[in-house]
C-alpha positions in Angstrom: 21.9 -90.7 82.5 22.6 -89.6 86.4 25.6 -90.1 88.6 23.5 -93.1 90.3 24.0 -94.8 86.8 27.8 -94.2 86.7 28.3 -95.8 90.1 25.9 -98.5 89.1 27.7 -99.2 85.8 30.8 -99.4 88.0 30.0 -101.6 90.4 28.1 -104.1 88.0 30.9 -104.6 86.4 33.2 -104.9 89.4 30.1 -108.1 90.2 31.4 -109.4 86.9 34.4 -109.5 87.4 34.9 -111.0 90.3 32.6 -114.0 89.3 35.1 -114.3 86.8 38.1 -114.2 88.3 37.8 -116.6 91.4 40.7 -118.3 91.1 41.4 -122.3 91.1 42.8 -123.9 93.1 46.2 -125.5 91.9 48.4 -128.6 92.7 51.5 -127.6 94.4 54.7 -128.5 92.7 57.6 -129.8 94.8 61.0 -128.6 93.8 64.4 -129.6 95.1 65.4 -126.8 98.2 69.4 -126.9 97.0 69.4 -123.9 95.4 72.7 -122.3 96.6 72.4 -118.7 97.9 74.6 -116.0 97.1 73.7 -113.3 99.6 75.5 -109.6 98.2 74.5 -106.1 98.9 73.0 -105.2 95.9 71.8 -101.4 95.3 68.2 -101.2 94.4 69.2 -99.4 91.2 71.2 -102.5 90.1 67.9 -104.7 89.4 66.2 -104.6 86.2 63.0 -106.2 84.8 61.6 -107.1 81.6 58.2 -107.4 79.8 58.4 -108.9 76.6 58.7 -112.4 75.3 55.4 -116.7 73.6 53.4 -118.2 75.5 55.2 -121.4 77.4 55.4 -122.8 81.1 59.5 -123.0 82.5 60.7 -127.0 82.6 62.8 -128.3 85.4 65.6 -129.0 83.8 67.3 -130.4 80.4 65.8 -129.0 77.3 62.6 -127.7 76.7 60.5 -128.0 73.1 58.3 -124.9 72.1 56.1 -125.8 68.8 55.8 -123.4 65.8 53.7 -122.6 63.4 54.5 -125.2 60.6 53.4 -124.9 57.1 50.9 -128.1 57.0 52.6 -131.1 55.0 51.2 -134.3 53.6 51.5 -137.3 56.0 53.3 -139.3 53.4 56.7 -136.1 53.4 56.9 -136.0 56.9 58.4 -137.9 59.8 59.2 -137.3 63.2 62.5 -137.2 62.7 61.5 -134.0 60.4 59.3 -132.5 62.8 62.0 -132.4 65.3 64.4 -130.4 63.4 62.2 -127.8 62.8 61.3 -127.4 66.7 63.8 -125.0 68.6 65.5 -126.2 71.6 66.6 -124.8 74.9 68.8 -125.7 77.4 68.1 -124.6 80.5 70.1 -124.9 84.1 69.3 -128.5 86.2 67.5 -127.7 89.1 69.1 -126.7 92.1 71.8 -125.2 90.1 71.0 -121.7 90.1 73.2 -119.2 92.4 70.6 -116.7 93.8 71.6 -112.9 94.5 70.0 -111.1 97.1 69.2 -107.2 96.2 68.4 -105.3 99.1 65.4 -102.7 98.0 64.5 -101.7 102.0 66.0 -98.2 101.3 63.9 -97.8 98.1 60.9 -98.6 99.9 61.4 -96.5 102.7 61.6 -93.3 100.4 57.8 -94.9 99.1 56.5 -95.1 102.6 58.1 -91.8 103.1 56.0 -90.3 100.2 52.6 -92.3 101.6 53.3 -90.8 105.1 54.8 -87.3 104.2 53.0 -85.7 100.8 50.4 -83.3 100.9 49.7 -81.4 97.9 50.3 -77.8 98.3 49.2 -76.3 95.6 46.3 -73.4 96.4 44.7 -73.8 92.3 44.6 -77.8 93.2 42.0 -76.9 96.6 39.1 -75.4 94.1 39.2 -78.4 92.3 36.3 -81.4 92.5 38.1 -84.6 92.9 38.0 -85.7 90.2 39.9 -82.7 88.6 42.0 -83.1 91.2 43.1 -85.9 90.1 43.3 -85.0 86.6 45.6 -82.0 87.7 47.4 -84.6 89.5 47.7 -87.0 85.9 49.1 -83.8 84.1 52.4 -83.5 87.0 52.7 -86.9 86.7 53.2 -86.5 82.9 54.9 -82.6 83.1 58.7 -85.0 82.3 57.6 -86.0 79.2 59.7 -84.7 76.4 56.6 -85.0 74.0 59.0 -83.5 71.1 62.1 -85.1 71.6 61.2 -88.7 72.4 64.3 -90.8 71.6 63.5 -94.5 70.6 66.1 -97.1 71.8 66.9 -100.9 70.5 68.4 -102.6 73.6 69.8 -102.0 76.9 70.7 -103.6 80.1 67.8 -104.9 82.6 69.3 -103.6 85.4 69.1 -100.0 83.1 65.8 -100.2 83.5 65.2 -100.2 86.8 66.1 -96.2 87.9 63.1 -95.3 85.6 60.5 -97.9 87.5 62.0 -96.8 90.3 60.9 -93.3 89.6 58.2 -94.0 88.0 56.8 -95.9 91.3 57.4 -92.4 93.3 55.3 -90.6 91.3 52.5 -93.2 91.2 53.0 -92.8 95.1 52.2 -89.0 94.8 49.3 -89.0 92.5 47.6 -91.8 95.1 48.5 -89.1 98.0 46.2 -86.2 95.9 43.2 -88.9 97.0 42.2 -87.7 100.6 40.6 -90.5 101.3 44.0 -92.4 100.6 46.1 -89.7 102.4 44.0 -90.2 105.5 44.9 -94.0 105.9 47.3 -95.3 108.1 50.7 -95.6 106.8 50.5 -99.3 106.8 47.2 -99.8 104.8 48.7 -97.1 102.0 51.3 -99.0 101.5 49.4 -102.3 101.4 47.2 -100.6 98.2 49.8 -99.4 96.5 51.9 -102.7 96.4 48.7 -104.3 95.0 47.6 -101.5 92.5 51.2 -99.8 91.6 51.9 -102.0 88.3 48.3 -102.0 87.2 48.1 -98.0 87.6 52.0 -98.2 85.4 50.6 -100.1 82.5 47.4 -98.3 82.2 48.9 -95.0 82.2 51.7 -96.0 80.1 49.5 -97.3 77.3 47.5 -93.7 77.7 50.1 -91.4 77.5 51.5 -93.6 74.3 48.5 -92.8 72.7 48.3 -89.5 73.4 51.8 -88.8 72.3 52.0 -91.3 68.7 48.1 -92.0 67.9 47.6 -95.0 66.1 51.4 -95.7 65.6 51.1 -97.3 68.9 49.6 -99.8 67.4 50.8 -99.9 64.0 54.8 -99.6 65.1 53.8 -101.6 68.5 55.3 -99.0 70.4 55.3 -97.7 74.1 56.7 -95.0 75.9 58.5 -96.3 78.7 60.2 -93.4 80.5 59.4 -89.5 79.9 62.3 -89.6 77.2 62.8 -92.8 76.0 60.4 -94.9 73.8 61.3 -98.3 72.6 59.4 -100.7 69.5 58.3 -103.6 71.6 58.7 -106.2 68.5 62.5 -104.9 67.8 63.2 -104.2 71.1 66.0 -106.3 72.8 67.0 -107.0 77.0 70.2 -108.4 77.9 68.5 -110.2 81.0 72.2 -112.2 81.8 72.2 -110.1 84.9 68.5 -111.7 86.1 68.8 -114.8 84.9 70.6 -118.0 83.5 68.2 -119.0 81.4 68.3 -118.5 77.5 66.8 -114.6 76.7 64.4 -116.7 73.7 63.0 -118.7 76.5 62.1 -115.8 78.9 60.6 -113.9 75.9 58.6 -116.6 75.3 57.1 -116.7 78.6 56.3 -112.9 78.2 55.4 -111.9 74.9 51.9 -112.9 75.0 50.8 -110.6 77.5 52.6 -107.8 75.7 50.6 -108.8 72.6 47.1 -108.5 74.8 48.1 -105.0 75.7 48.2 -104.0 72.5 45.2 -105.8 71.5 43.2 -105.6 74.4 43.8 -102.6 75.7 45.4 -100.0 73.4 43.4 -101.1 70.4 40.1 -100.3 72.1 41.3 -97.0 73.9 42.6 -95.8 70.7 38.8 -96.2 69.4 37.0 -94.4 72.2 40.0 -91.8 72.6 39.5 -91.1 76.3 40.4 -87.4 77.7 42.8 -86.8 80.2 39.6 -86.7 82.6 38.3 -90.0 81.6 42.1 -91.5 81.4 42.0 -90.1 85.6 38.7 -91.6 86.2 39.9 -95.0 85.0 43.2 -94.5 87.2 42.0 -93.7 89.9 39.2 -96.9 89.5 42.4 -98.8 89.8 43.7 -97.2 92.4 40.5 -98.8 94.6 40.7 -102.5 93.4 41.3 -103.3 96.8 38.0 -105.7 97.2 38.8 -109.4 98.6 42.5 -107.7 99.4 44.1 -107.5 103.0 42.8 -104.4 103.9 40.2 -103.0 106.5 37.2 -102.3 105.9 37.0 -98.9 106.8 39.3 -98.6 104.2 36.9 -100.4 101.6 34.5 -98.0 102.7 36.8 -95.0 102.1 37.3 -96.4 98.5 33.3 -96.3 98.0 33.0 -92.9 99.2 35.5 -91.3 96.7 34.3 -93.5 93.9 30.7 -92.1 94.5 31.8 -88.9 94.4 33.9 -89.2 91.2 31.1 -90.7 89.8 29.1 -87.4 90.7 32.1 -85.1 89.1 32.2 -87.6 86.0 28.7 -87.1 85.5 28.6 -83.2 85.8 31.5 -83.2 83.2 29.5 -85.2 80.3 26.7 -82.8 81.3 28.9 -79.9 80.9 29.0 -81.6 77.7 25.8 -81.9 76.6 26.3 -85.9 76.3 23.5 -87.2 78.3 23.5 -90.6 77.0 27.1 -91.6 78.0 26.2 -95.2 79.6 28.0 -97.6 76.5 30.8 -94.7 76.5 31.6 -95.6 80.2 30.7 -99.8 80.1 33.7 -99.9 77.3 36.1 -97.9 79.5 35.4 -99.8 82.7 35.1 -102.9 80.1 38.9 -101.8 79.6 39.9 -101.6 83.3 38.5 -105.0 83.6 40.1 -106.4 80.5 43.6 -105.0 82.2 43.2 -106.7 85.6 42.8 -110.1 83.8 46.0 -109.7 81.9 47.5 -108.5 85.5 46.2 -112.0 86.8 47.6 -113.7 84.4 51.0 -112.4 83.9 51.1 -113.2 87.9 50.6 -117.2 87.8 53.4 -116.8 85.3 55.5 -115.0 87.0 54.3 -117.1 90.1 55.5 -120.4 88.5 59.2 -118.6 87.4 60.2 -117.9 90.9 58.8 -121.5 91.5 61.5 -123.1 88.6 64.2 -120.6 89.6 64.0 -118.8 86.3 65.2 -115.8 87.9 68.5 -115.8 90.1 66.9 -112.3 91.9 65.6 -112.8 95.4 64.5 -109.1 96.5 63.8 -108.2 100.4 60.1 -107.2 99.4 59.1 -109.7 96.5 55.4 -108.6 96.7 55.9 -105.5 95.5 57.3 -106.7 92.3 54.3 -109.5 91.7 53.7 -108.5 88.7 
């Protein structure tokens, strides 16, 4: 197998998955514009989010009936009226009732575009490097905060809690992206137009990585996930108080959730746990993501950029299975780009979820830059 093959492996399934994913077109909903407003200053540190909960669509108002799994009955012992009872119930705020809060985040983002326009790695050992070990190196500071060996596991805390460690998290995405030259040479304005688009994507990859790295198959057998360099939570015992974010009941935003939590695990972990990617391969796959910019707002110099380094990686991937004396890496590399595409389509997903929340007011958040939290 030659570096040709890896780029062609790549971009076949990039063909795929674009067929795939066109999206339909949808009927727009009309919703009543009375929402009151409460406008406060709000420090970005104060806003939380929250990934877990099965799968249901948010109602406009009254109470909303989620079916569960039933044990099956003969017609003659059952009724509606019985049926009924065993379905569980939410109420939910009328429409229009919802008091927003505005959080101002335009201070957090400018210390982002301050990375994007500032960083330049300075380390002499990192100039030596091909890019792609470059960008390994780069994966292993992003990860020097873990405390491997004293991982605490928590129960429950606060959204807004949470949102510090995305925070920080986000900054350090921001600096591995600036170890790509061909990234650190774009204009400020197209940098931060990628990493808005590819930030999350990038999190939840590398989170599931380094989860498996750190607990092996526990991840999936415990469901667990790292989720800051000290802290660790069990995603099926795991509870948010989301009061601060929202009005509606915590059951019925896990519900909305939960599902793409469960594809994680099954979709992604499950098969990264089989091939067991190094830290090389794991950088290879980030740093695909970091380029799914096709069909995005961007120039296309900029797309062109993208090729470049991904032709080159592909050259540096290929000299490292040959350093290897694996020759015949071809299904090796379909299954890990099979897994970077299997991501993007929960990514996709998540979003028309999240898309039809803001629509029923499910969250009482308005941030100054939603489309960096589309996710």
């Amino acid at each position: 197998m030659t570096s040709e093959n890896v780029q062609w492996n790549r971009d076949s399934l990039s063909s795929v998955e674009g067929k795939k994913l066109k999206k339909k077109s949808s009927h727009q909903i009309e919703r009543s514009s009375s929402t009151s407003h409460e406008v406060l200053a709000y420090s970005s540190t104060e806003l939380g989010t929250m990934e877990h909960g099965d799968d249901c669509l948010p109602q406009c108002s009254g109470y909303i009936e989620l079916p569960v799994p039933q044990e099956p009955q003969s017609k003659s012992n059952s009724s509606d009226e019985d049926i009924s009872n065993t379905i569980p119930k939410y109420e939910i705020p009328p429409a229009g009732t919802v008091k927003k809060t505005y959080c101002d985040i335009s201070d957090f983002v400018s210390s982002i575009k301050h990375i994007l326009d500032s960083f330049v790695p300075a380390d002499e050992d990192f100039l030596h490097l091909n890019k792609l070990q470059r960008m390994e190196y780069a994966l292993s500071s992003y990860r020097c905060d873990h405390k491997i060996n004293n991982i605490q596991f928590i129960e429950s805390v606060e959204a807004k809690w949470m949102f510090p460690f995305i925070q920080e998290r986000m900054k350090k995405i921001a600096i591995w992206m600036m170890h790509i030259d061909e990234f650190r040479l774009l204009p400020l304005e197209e940098k931060f137009s990628i990493f808005k688009v590819v930030w999350v994507v990038w999190k939840r990859m590398e989170t599931i990585a380094s989860s498996l790295e750190i607990f092996g198959s526990r991840v999936l057998q415990e469901q667990l996930l790292v989720v800051s360099p000290q802290y660790a939570i069990r995603t099926e015992k795991f509870e948010v108080d989301i009061s601060s974010i929202t009005d509606f009941p915590k059951e019925y935003v896990q519900n909305m959730f939960k599902p793409f939590t469960n594809r994680m695990f099954a979709e992604v972990a499950s098969p990264l746990l089989e091939l067991a990617p190094s830290r090389i391969e794991v950088a290879y796959m980030l740093c695909q993501i970091s380029w799914h910019i096709a069909g995005k707002d961007v120039h296309e110099s900029t797309v062109e950029a993208g090729d470049r380094f991904r032709e080159e990686i592909a050259e540096d991937l290929h000299q490292y299975y040959t350093d290897l004396n694996l020759t015949n890496y071809a299904s090796r590399l379909i299954k890990l780009m099979n897994v970077v595409s299997t991501l993007h389509k929960i990514h996709i997903d998540r979003q028309k979820v999240v898309e039809l929340a803001r629509l029923f007011d499910v969250f009482k958040i308005v941030i100054s830059e939603p489309d960096i939290f589309d996710c």
